[in-house]
C-alpha positions, 0 to 999 in steps of 0.5 A: 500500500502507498501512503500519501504524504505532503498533502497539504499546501506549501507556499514556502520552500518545506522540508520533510525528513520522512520517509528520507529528507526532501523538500517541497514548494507549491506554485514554483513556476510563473503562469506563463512558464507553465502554459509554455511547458504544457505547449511543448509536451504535445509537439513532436520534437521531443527525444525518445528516452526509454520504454516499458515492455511490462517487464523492464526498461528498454532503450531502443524504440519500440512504437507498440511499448508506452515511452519516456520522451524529453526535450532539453530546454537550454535551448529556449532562452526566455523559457529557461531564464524564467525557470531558473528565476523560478529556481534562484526564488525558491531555493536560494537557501539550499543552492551551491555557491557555484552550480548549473542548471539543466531544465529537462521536459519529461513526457511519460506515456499512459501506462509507463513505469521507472523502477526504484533508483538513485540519481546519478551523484553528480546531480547535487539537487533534482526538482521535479516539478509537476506540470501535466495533467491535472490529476496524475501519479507523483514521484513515489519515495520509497524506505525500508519496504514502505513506500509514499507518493506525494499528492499531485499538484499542478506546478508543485516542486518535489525537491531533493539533495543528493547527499540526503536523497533515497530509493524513488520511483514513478509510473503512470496510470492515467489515461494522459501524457504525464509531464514534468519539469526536471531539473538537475543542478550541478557543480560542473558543467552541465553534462549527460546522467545516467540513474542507478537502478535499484530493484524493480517495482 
């Protein structure tokens, strides 16, 4: 069974240490950020990640198999600046004196599931901010054999360290496109990443 947690209203950044230390934010985005977000999610453009076969995750495109797509967003000036305004706001406490950011759309297909893992240790924080639909499935976090969804909430920010972060998942069991904004903060200059899976869901 998943427990729902942070179900409440957030207008300030709020930390939570169970199951394992996040944050959360409520309304992280400007309306117009968001409606630029939505817009994106449907066109074509997006980039093929990986897909579920009911099984596991596969990396070749299978047409028939519901998929993971994402489109860099570094690309679109005006977009970008407002997300990292949005970003430099809300989490100017908890932000590296030095770091990068990598705003990355995610559109996951009805029906599809990452299993449990870590984020790639580079990424020193990952915001997931919920964007599309009104109703969907948020970041599942899981702890010692329980695990814990958070509420969906449109342009609600589900932030993480990695030094504090543990074991999440997420899937989707809706009828519509589950979309997110990701975004990695680094050190480094900004950089490809690969997660570490865990055991399957």
């Amino acid at each position: 069974m998943i427990q729902t947690i942070a179900a409440g209203q957030y207008d300030q950044l709020t930390r939570f240490d169970h199951p394992w230390p996040f944050y959360v934010v409520d309304n992280f985005l400007d309306p117009v950020s968001l409606k630029d977000l939505i817009y994106l999610s449907k066109q074509n453009n997006l980039t093929f990640v990986d897909c579920w076969d009911n099984k596991a995750i596969l990396s070749v495109e299978d047409k028939t198999l519901p998929a993971k797509r994402s489109l860099l967003l570094n690309q679109f000036n005006n977009l970008s600046n407002s997300i990292k305004k949005s970003i430099d706001n809300h989490l100017s406490n908890i932000l590296p004196a030095k770091h990068f950011y990598i705003p990355d759309l995610i559109v996951c297909d009805p029906g599809y599931k990452y299993g449990p893992h870590k984020d790639h240790p580079d990424k020193k924080i990952t915001i997931v901010v919920f964007v599309h639909p009104t109703m969907s499935d948020a970041t599942i976090l899981r702890h010692s054999g329980n695990s814990y969804s958070l509420k969906w909430r449109v342009n609600r920010a589900l932030i993480f360290k990695q030094e504090e972060h543990g074991i999440h998942y997420y899937i989707n069991s809706t009828q519509y496109p589950r979309v997110t904004l990701n975004v990695y903060i680094t050190t480094d200059s900004p950089m490809p990443f690969q997660v570490t899976s865990s055991t399957p869901v």
